[in-house]
C-alpha positions in Angstrom: 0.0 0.0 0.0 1.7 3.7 -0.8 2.8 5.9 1.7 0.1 8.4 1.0 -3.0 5.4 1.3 -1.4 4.6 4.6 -1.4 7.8 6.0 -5.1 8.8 5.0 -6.3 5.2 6.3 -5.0 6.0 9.4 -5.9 9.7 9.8 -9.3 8.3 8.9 -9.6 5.5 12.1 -7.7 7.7 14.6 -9.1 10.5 16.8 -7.3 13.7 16.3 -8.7 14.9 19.5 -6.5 12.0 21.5 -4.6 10.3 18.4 -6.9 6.6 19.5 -8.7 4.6 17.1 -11.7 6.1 16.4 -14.5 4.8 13.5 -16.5 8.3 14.4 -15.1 10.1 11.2 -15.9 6.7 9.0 -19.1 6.4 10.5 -20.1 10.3 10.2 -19.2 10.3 6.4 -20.6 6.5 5.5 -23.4 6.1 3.6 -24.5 3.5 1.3 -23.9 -0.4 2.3 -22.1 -1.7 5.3 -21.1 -4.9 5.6 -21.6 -6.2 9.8 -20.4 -9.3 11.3 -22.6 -11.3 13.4 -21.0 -13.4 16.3 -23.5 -15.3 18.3 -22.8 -16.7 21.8 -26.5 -17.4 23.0 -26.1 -20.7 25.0 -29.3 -21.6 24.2 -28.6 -22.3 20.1 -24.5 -22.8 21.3 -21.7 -20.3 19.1 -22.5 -19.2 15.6 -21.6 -16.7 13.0 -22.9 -14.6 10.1 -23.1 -11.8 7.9 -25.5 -8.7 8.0 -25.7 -5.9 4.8 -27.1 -2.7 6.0 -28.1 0.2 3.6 -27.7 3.9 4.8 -29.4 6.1 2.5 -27.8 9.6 4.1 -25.2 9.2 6.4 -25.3 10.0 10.0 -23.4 13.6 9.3 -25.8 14.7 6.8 -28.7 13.7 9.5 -26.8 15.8 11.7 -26.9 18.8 9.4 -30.7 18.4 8.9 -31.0 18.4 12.7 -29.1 21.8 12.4 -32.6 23.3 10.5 -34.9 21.4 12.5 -33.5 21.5 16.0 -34.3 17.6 16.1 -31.5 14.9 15.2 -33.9 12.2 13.0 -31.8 9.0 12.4 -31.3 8.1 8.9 -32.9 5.7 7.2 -31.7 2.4 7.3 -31.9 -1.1 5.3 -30.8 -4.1 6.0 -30.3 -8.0 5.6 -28.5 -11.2 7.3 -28.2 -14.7 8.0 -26.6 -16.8 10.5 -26.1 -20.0 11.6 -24.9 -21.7 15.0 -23.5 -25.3 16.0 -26.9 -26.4 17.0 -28.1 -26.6 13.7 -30.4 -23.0 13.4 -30.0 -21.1 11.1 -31.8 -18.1 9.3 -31.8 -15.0 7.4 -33.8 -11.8 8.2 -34.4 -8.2 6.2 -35.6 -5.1 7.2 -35.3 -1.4 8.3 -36.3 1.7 9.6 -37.8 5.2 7.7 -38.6 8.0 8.7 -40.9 10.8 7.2 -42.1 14.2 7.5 -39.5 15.6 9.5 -39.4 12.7 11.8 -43.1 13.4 12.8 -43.8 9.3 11.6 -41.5 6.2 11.1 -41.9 2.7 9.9 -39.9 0.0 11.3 -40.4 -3.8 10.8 -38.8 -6.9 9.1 -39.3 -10.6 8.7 -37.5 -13.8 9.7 -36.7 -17.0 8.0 -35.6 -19.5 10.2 -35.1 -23.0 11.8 -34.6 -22.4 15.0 -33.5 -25.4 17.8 -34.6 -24.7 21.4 -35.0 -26.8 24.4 -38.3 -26.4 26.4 -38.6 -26.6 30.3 -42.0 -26.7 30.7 -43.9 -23.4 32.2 -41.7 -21.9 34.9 -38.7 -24.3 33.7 -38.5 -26.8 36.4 -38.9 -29.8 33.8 -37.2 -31.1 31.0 -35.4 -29.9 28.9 -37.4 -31.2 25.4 -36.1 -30.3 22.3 -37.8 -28.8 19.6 -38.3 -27.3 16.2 -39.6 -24.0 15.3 -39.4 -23.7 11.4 -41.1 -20.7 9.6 -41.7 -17.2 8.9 -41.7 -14.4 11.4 -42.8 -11.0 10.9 -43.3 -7.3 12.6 -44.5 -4.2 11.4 -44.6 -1.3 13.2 -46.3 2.6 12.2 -45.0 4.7 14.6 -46.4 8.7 14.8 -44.9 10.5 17.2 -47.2 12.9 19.9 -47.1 16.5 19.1 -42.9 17.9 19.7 -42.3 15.3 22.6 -40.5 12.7 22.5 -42.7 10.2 22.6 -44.3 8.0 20.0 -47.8 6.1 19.4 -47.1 2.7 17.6 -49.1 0.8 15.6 -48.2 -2.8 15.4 -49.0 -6.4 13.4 -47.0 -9.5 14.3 -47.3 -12.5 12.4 -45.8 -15.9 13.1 -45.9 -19.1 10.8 -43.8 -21.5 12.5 -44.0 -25.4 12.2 -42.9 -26.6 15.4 -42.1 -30.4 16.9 -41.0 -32.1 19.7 -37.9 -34.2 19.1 -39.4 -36.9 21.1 -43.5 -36.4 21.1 -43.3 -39.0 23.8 -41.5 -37.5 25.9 -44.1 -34.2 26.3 -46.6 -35.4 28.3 -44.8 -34.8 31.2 -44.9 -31.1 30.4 -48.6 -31.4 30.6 -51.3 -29.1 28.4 -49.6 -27.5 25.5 -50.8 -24.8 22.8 -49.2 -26.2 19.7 -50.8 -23.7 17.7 -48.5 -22.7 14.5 -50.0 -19.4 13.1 -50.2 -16.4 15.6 -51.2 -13.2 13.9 -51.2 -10.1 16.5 -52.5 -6.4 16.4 -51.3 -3.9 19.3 -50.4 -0.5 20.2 -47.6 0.8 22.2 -47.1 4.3 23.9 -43.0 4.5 24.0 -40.5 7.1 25.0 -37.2 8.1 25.2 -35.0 10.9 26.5 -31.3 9.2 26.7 -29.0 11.7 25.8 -27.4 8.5 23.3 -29.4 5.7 21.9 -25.9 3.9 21.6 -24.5 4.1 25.5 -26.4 6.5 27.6 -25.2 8.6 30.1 -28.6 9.9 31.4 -32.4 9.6 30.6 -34.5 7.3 30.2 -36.7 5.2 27.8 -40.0 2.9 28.4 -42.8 1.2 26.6 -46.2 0.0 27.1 -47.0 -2.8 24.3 -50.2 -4.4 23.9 -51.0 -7.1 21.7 -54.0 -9.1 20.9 -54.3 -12.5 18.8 -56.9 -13.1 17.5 -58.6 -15.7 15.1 -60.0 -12.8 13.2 -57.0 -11.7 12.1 -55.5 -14.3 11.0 -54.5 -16.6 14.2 -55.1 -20.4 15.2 -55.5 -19.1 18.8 -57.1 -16.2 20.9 -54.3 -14.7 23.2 -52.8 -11.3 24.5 -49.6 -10.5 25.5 -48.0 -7.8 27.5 -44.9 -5.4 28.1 -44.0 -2.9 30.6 -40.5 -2.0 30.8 -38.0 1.0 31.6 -34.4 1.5 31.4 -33.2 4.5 33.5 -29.7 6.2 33.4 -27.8 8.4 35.9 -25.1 10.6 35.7 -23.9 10.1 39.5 -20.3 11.6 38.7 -18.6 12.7 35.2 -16.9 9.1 35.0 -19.4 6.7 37.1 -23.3 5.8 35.2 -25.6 4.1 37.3 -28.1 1.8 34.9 -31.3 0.3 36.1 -33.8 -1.7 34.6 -36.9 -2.9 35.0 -39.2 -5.7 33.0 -42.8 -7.0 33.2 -44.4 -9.5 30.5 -47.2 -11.1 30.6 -49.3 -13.6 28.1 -53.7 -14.4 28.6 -55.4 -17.0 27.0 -54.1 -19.7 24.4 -50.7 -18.3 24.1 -48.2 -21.0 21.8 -46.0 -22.5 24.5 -43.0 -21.1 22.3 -44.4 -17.6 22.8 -45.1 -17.6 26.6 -43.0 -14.4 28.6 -39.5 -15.1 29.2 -36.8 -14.2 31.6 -34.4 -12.0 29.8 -31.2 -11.8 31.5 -27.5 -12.2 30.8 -26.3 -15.2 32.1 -29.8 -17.1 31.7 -30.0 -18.8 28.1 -32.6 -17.5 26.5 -36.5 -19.5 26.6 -34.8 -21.0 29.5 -37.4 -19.8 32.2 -40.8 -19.4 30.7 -44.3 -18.9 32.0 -47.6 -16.8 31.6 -45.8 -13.8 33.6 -41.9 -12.8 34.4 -40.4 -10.0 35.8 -36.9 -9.1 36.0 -34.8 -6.0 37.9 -31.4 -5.2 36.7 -28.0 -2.9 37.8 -25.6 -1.6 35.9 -22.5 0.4 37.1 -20.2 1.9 34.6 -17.3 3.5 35.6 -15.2 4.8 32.6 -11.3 4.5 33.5 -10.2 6.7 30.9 -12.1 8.6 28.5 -11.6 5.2 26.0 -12.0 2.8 28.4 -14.6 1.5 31.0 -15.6 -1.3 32.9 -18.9 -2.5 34.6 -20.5 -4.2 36.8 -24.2 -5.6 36.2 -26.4 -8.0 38.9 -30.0 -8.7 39.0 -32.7 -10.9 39.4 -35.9 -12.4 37.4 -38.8 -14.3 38.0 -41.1 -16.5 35.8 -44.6 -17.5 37.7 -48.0 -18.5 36.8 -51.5 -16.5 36.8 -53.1 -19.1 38.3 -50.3 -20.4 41.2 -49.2 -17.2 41.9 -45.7 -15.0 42.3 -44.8 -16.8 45.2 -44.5 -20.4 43.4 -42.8 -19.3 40.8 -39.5 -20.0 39.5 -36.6 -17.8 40.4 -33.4 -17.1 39.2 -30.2 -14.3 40.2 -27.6 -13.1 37.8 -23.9 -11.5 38.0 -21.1 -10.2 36.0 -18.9 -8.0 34.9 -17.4 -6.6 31.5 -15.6 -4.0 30.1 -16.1 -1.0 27.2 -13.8 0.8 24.3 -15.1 3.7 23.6 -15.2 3.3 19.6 -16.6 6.0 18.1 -16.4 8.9 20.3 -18.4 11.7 18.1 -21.6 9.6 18.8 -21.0 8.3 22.3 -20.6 4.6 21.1 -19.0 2.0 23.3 -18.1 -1.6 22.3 -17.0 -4.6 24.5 -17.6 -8.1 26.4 -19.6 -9.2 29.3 -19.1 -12.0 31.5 -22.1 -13.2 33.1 -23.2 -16.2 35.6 -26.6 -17.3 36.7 -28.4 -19.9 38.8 -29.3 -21.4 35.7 -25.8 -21.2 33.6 -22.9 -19.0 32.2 -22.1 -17.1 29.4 -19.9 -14.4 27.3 -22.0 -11.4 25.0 -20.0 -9.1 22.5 -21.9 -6.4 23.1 -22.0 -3.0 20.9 -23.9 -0.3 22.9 -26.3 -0.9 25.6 -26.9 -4.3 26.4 -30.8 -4.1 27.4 -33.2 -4.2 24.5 
């Protein structure tokens, strides 16, 4: 490579403000595709790989100039596809996006799944099995989202639809997991009354987002069963010195009626594979401490606790379940606040490792 390529690759991925690597100039200026790797450590499908493409039809400097005339920083719009596999055999490859119109006054965000996912099921509030199965189909959500007056909060609009074959890998050996929904075809309508003040969407410093989601299945509409299912979560984020952010979260979900055992609530922690702990209602509370060593580099400290229980046995019979770890943070793109790094988490249930890019709650 000459001399001269050299030296603007490197002025390009280092920070002239502390002479680091940086991507924030790369990212600023990038528009068009980007290719994104994919590495997948969920213990509950074991380690995989894959490839993502995503589109960026302005690039996040030029929505930074618009947000000069505006006063409001919209972000740009965004396509994208992937696919993936991991040593247990699933696989599958997604598309989708997110545009936004009018000034940023509406936005549509959805996709839709292809996959053959392999999962093992514990029975509701996970205290039997594990049963392997199948889920093999087409997933798909679609949200409109308009948002309320100047605030920054949004109304959403919402249709999920699921198509997914699944099987037992031993039918025999389900009757010990009692009555099942093996419906196939849920098709869901719902709003959702969301906001969100972080000061980044990437790693926040302070702020906070939440969401109320309501969904209803229904025959009508396309689904085998009638069900509802429910969200209430927050993430909060305090500033308590210039290098120290205090995280906490909080998570309910709840399903009524003839909810597909694969779609009951589930615990959603790090540490605790995922569809490990499932019932018709789980709740989980969550810490974070970040304290950022240098002004590249941070590490953390994260501990919490979940729940899964039943509507009809009640909180207190319920299945519990504690998580802890630790991790640490590069601060990669400094220009947008973004932070990149691993986590190290154990639960009561198992152990695992998450690459993480930004915040790790979703």
């Amino acid at each position: 490579m000459p001399v001269q390529a050299q030296s603007l690759l490197g002025e390009r991925f280092t920070d002239p403000h502390d002479g680091a690597f940086d991507l924030s100039d790369w990212l600023l200026k990038r528009k068009g595709f980007l290719p994104v790797p994919i590495v997948i450590t969920e213990p509950a499908v074991g380690y995989g790989a894959g490839m993502g493409m995503l589109f960026f039809r302005e690039s996040l400097g030029e929505a930074a100039q618009k947000a000069k005339d505006s006063g409001r920083l919209a972000p740009p719009d965004i396509l994208g596809g992937a696919a993936f596999a991991t040593e247990n055999g699933t696989w599958g490859g997604a598309g989708g996006g997110m545009v936004s119109f009018d000034a940023d006054h509406y936005r549509w965000r959805g996709g839709v799944v292809r996959t053959n996912v392999n999962l093992d099921f514990y029975g509701q509030g996970g205290k039997l099995g594990p049963v392997g199965y199948t889920l093999d189909g087409w997933a798909s959500t679609q949200h409109a989202m308009a948002r309320l007056g100047e605030s920054d909060a949004w109304l959403i609009g919402r249709w999920n639809y699921l198509d997914l074959n699944n099987r037992f890998d031993n039918e025999a050996g389900t009757g010990r997991l009692g009555s099942l929904e093996r419906a196939s075809k849920a098709s869901g309508l719902g709003l959702s009354l969301e906001y969100d003040s972080r000061d980044n969407i990437f790693t926040p410093n302070r702020g906070w987002t939440g969401a109320i989601d309501l969904t209803f299945y229904d025959p009508d509409w396309g689904s085998d069963t009638r069900f509802q299912s429910y969200r209430s979560h927050v993430f909060s984020y305090w500033q308590l010195r210039k290098d120290l952010v205090l995280g906490g979260r909080a998570d309910l979900r709840l399903a009524n009626g003839k909810a597909p055992f694969f779609m009951l609530p589930s615990v959603d922690m790090r540490g605790v594979p995922a569809m490990r702990l499932q019932d018709t209602r789980t709740g989980v509370l969550e810490a974070e401490l970040r304290w950022n060593v240098t002004p590249r580099w941070a590490v953390l400290g994260f501990a919490g606790g979940g729940r899964a229980w039943n509507s009809s046995s009640g909180f207190g019979d319920g299945t519990e379940t504690f998580s802890r770890g630790v991790g640490f943070r590069y601060q990669l793109a400094r220009l947008l606040g973004l932070w990149v790094g691993l986590d190290v988490a154990k639960s009561t249930q198992d152990h695992a490792f998450y690459i993480q890019v930004g915040n790790a709650w979703r």
